[in-house]
KOLTIRO-745284 format. One line per field, with one value per residue (C-alpha): residue number from 1; z negated, x negated, y negated. Coordinates in Angstrom, 2 decimals, m for minus. Example, Ala and Ser with C-alpha at 12.3 -4.5 7.8 and 13.67 -1.06 7.14 Angstrom:
<rs>
pos: 1,2
up: m7.80,m7.14
east: m12.30,m13.67
north: 4.50,1.06
</rs>
This chain:
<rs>
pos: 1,2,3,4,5,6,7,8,9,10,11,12,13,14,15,16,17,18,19,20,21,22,23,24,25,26,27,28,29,30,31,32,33,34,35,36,37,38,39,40,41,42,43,44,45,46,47,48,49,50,51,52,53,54,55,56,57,58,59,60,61,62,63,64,65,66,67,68,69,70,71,72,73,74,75,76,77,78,79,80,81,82,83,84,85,86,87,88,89,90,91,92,93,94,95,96,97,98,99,100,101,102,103,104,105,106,107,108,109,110,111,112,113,114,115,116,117,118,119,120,121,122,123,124,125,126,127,128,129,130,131,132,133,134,135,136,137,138,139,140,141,142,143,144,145,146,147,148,149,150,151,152,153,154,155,156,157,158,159,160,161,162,163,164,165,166,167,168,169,170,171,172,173,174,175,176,177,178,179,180,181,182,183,184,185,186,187,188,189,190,191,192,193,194,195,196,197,198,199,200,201,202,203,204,205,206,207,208,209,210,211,212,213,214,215,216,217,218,219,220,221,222,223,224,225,226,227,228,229,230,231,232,233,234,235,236,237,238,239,240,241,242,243,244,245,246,247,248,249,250,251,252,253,254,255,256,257,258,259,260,261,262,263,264,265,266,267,268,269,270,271,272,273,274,275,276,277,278,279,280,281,282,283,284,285,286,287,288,289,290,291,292,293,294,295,296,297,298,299,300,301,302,303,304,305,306,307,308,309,310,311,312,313,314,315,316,317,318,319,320,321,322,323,324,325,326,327,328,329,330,331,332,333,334,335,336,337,338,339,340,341,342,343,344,345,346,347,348,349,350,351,352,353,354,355,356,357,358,359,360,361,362,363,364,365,366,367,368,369
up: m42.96,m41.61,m43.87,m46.78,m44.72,m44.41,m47.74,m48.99,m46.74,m48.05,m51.54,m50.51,m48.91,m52.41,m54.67,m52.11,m51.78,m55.76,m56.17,m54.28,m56.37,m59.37,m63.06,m65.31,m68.27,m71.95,m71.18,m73.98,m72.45,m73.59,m72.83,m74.87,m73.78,m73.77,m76.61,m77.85,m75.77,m77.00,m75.64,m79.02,m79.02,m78.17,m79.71,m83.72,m84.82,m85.33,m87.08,m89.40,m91.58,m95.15,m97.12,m101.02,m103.00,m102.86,m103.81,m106.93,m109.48,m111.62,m114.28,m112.67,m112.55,m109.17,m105.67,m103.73,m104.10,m107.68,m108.25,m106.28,m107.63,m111.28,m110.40,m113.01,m110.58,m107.06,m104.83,m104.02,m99.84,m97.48,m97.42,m94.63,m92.52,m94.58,m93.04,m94.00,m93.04,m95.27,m97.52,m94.53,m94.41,m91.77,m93.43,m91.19,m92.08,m88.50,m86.04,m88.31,m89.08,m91.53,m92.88,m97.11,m97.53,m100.77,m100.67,m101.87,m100.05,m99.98,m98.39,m95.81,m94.45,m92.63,m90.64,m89.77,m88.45,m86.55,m85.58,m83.47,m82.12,m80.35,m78.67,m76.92,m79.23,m80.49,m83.98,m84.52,m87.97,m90.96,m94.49,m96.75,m100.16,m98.60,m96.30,m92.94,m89.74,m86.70,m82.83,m80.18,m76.88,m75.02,m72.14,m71.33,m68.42,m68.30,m66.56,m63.66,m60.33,m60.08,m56.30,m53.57,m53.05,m56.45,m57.30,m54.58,m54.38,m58.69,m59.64,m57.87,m58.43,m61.53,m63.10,m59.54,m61.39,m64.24,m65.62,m66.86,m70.39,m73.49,m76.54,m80.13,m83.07,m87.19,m89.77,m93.00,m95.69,m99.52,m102.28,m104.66,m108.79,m107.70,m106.02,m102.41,m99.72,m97.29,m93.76,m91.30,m87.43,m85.85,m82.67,m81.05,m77.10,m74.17,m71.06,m67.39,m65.55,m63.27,m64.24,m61.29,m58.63,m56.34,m58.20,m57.94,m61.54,m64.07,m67.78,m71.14,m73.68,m76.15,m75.49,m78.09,m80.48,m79.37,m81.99,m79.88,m79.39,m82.95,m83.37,m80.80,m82.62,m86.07,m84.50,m83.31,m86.36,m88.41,m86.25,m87.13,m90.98,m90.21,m88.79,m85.92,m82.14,m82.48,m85.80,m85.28,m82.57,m84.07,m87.07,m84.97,m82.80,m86.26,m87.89,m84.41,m84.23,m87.76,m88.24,m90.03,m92.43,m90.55,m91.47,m92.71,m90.11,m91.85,m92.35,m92.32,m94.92,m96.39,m100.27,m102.19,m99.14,m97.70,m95.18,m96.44,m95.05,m97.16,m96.67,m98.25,m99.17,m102.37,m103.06,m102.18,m98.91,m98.47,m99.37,m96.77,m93.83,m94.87,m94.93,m91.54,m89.65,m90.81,m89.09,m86.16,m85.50,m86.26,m89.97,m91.44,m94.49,m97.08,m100.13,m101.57,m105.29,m105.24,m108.36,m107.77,m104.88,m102.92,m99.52,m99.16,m95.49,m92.69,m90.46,m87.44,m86.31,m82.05,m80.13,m76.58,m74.56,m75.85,m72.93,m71.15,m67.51,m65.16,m62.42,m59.70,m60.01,m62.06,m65.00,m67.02,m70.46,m72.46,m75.54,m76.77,m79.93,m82.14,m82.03,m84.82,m88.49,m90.20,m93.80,m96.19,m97.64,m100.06,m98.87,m101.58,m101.45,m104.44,m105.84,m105.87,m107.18,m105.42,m102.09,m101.69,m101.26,m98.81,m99.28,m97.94,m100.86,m100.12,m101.07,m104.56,m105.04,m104.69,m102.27,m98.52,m97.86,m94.08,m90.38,m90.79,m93.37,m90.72,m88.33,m90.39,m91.73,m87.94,m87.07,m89.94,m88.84,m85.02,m85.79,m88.50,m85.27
east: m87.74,m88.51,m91.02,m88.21,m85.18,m87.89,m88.59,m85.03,m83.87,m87.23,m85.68,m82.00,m83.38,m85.28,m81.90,m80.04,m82.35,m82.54,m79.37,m78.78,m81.85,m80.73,m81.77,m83.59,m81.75,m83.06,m86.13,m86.63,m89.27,m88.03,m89.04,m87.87,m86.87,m89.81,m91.06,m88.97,m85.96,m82.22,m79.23,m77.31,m74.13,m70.76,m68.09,m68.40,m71.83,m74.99,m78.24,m79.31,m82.13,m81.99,m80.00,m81.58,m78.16,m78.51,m81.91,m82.47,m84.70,m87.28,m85.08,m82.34,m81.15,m78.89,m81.56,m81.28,m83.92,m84.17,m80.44,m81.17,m83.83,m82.29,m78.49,m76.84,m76.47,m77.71,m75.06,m73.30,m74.04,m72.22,m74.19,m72.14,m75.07,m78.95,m81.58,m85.11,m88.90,m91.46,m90.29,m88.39,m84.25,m81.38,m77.62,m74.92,m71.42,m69.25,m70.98,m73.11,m76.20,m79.10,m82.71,m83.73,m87.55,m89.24,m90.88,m90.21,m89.50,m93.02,m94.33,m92.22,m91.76,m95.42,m94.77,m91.19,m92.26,m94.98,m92.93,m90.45,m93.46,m94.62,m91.83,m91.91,m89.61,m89.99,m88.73,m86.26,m86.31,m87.73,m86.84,m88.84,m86.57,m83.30,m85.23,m84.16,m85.95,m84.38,m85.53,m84.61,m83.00,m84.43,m83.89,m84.24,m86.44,m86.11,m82.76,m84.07,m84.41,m87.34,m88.52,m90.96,m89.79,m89.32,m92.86,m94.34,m92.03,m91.39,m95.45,m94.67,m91.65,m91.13,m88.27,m86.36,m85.57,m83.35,m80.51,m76.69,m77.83,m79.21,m79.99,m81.18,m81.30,m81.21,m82.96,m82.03,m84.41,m81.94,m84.02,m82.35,m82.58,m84.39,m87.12,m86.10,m85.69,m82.05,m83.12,m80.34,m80.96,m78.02,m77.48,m75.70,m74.66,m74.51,m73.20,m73.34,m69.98,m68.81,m66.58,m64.01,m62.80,m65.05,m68.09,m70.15,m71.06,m71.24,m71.17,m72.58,m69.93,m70.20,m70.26,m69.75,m72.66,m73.95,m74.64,m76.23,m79.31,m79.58,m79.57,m82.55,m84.62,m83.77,m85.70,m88.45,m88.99,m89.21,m92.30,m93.68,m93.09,m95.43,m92.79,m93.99,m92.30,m90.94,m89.90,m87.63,m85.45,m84.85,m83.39,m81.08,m80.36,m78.99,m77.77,m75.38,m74.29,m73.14,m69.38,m69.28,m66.61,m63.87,m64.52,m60.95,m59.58,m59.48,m55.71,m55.40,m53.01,m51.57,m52.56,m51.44,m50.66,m54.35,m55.67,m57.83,m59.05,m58.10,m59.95,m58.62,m62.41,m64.85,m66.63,m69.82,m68.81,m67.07,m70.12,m71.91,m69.67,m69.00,m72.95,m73.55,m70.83,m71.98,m75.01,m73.61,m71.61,m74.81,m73.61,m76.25,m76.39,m78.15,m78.04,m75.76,m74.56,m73.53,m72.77,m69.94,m69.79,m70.06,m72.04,m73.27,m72.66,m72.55,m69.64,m69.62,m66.13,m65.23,m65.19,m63.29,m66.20,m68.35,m69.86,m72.94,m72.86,m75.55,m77.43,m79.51,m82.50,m85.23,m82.51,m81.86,m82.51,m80.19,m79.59,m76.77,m76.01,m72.63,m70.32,m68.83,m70.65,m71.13,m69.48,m70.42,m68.53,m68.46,m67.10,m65.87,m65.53,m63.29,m61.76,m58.35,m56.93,m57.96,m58.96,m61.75,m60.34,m62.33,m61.46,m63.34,m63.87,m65.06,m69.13,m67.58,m66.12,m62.10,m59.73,m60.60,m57.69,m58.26,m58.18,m62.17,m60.40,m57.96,m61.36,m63.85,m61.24,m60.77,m64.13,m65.53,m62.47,m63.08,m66.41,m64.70,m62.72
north: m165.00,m161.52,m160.49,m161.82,m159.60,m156.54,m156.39,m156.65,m153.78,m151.50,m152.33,m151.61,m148.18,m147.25,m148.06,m146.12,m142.73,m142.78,m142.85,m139.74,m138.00,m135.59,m137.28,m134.50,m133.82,m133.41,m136.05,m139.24,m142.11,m145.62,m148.42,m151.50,m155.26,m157.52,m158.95,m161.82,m161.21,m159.37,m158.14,m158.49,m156.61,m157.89,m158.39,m158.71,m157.64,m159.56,m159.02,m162.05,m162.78,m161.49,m163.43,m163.29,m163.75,m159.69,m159.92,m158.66,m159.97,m158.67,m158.13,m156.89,m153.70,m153.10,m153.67,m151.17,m149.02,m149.17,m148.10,m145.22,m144.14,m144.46,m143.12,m140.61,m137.56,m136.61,m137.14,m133.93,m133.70,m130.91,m128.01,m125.91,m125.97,m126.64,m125.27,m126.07,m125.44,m126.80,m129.63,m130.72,m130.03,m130.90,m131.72,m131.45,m132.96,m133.03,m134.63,m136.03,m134.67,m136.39,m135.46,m134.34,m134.62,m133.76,m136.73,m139.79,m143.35,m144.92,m141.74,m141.92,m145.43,m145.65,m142.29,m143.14,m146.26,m145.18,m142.48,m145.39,m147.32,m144.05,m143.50,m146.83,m149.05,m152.47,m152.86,m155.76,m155.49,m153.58,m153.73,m151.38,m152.89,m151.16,m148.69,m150.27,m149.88,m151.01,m150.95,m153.54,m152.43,m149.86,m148.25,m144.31,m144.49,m140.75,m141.38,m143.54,m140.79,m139.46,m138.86,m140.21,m143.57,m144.35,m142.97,m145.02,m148.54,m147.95,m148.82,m152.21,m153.35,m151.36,m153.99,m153.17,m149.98,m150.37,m147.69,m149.66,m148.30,m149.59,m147.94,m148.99,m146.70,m147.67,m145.43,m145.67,m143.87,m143.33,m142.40,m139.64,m139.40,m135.67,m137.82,m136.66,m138.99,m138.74,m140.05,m141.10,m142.18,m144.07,m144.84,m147.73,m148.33,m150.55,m150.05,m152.29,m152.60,m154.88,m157.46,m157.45,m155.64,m157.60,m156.08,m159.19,m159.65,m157.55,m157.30,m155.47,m153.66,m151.23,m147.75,m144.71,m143.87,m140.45,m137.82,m135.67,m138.39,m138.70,m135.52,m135.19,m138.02,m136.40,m132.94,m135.44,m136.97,m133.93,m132.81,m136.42,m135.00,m132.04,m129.33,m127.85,m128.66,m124.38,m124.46,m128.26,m126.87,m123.88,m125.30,m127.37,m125.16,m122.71,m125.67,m126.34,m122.92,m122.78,m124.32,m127.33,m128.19,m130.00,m134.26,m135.90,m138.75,m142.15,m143.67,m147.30,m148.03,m151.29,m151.40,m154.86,m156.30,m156.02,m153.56,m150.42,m147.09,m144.02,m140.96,m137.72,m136.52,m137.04,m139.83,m138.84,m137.47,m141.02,m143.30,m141.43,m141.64,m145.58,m145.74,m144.48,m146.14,m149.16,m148.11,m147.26,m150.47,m152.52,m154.78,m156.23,m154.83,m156.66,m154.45,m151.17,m150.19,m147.04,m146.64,m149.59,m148.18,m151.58,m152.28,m156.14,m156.68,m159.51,m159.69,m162.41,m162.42,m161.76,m165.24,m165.86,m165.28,m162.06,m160.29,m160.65,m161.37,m160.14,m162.36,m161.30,m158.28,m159.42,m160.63,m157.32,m159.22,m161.43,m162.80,m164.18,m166.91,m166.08,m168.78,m168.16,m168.49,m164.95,m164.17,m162.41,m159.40,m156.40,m153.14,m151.13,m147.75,m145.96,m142.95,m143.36,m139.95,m137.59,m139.33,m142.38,m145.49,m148.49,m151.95,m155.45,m157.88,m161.24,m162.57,m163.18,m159.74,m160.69,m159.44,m160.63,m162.02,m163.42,m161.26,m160.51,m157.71,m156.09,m156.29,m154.34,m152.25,m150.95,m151.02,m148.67,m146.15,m146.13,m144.64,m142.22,m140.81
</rs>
């Protein structure tokens, strides 16, 4: 019993002296969940097993990856900020910021990869026919304190340690008519709080994507592409000091009698934002046309009890099962005049017609904030 209390008051000491030390700022070291464990993301997002009614065959002209590679025109992209080194250029549009490489898909997919798996991620999923790669949940070590006690007590009892964040990041690689390849990181958030005022449990939510760590991983993987560690931040550090052209709020507006987003921007500007807050709030996204401009997603609607609760020291890891069955839908994003028009059409390509509509509708246009 006083070996048991003696221990417990050497860890309380540790948590309490690193709390009090100063994280460094500007360090990435993740470190992802263990293999075969989750902490999926509440409230209305889930990542399912590819479903092969989007698959296309042989025959078929639509997949993913060959439409893009056979679309009529390149699609027109912001250019307010390019900079490029090499074959290697960063897009900015707002906070948004994405990769063109002069190269195409196939040449790409092994680095990027690799490129995750060396920075300490487990992949949850990776689909080379839509150019998906997706890491589990990781955690930024580089926040934990760094000092004595932590040093010394930390090589032990390293799972004592544990920040109230978790991070996992989508790249999506688009293949253009030109041959070039657009590469977009997204990044997706949880945060630990306690439940009640009592703070004796606590539980995971959502916090806000951060474009500034996307950015960072963006610079990282260009150096993976062959730009040198100089050359990366300089051309982020231009393409952040050059204004951006201003991105258009999305309106939710009533059309028909069904909910849809209007944005007051080009299509091609729209397709892009739809693309990568679809990203952002984690849809599974099973294939794209862009030239209907439809995105085949899954949607698994909020149930009553959506958080994760938090038990003792050593249980940091959690997975959770949806209770409710996921649908399928079509996102549709249109010109209408001159703004671009987004609608959610059911798996059979009518008007959704139930609350899952009003829901994605007002998902895709938080992130659009």
């Amino acid at each position: 019993m006083t070996q048991h209390t003696a221990r417990l008051s050497l860890i309380g000491l540790a948590v309490a002296l690193s709390a009090c030390s100063v994280i460094e700022e500007g360090k990435i070291d993740y470190k992802s969940a263990k293999k075969g464990s989750t902490l999926e993301v509440p409230p209305d997002l889930t990542q399912l097993t590819k479903d092969t009614r989007y698959t296309a065959s042989p025959d078929r002209s639509v997949s993913a990856v060959a439409l893009q590679a056979g679309q009529a025109q390149v699609p027109t992209v912001e250019r307010a900020a390019p900079l490029q080194v090499g074959d290697v250029e960063i897009m900015r549009d707002g906070d948004k910021r994405w990769l063109v490489v002069n190269r195409p898909v196939d040449q790409l997919w092994e680095p990027t990869r690799e490129f995750w798996l060396d920075h300490g991620f487990n992949l949850a999923q990776e689909k080379s026919d839509l150019g998906i790669i997706e890491t589990e949940w990781a955690e930024n070590r580089a926040k934990l304190p760094q000092d004595i006690i932590r040093s010394t007590l930390g090589k032990v009892f390293d799972s004592l340690y544990s920040t109230s964040e978790r991070d996992r990041f989508r790249t999506r690689l688009e293949r253009r008519a030109d041959g070039k390849t657009e590469i977009y990181i997204t990044h997706r958030g949880m945060e630990e709080v306690y439940s009640n005022t009592n703070k004796d449990s606590t539980i995971w939510q959502p916090r806000p994507a951060d474009p500034e760590l996307e950015t960072e991983f963006l610079r990282r993987l260009m150096i993976k592409l062959g730009t040198s560690e100089e050359q990366s931040r300089a051309l982020v550090a231009s393409n952040k000091a050059v204004a951006a052209q201003p991105t258009a709020a999305a309106q939710i507006a009533t059309v028909n009698g069904l909910p849809a987003l209007q944005l007051s921007e080009p299509f091609d500007r729209a397709w892009r934002r739809v693309g990568v807050a679809l990203d952002r709030t984690g849809f599974t996204v099973e294939d794209r046309d862009r030239s209907k401009g439809l995105y085949f997603v899954r949607y698994v609607p909020p149930s009553a009890d959506s958080t994760e609760k938090k038990k003792g020291w050593f249980s940091g890891w959690f997975s959770s099962k949806p209770e409710n069955k996921p649908g399928q839908y079509q996102i549709a994003v249109r010109t209408a005049g001159e703004k671009t028009q987004v609608t959610v059409l059911d798996a059979k390509g009518q008007p959704e017609t139930t609350q899952a509509a009003q829901r994605i509708v007002r998902v895709i246009a938080d992130d659009m904030k």
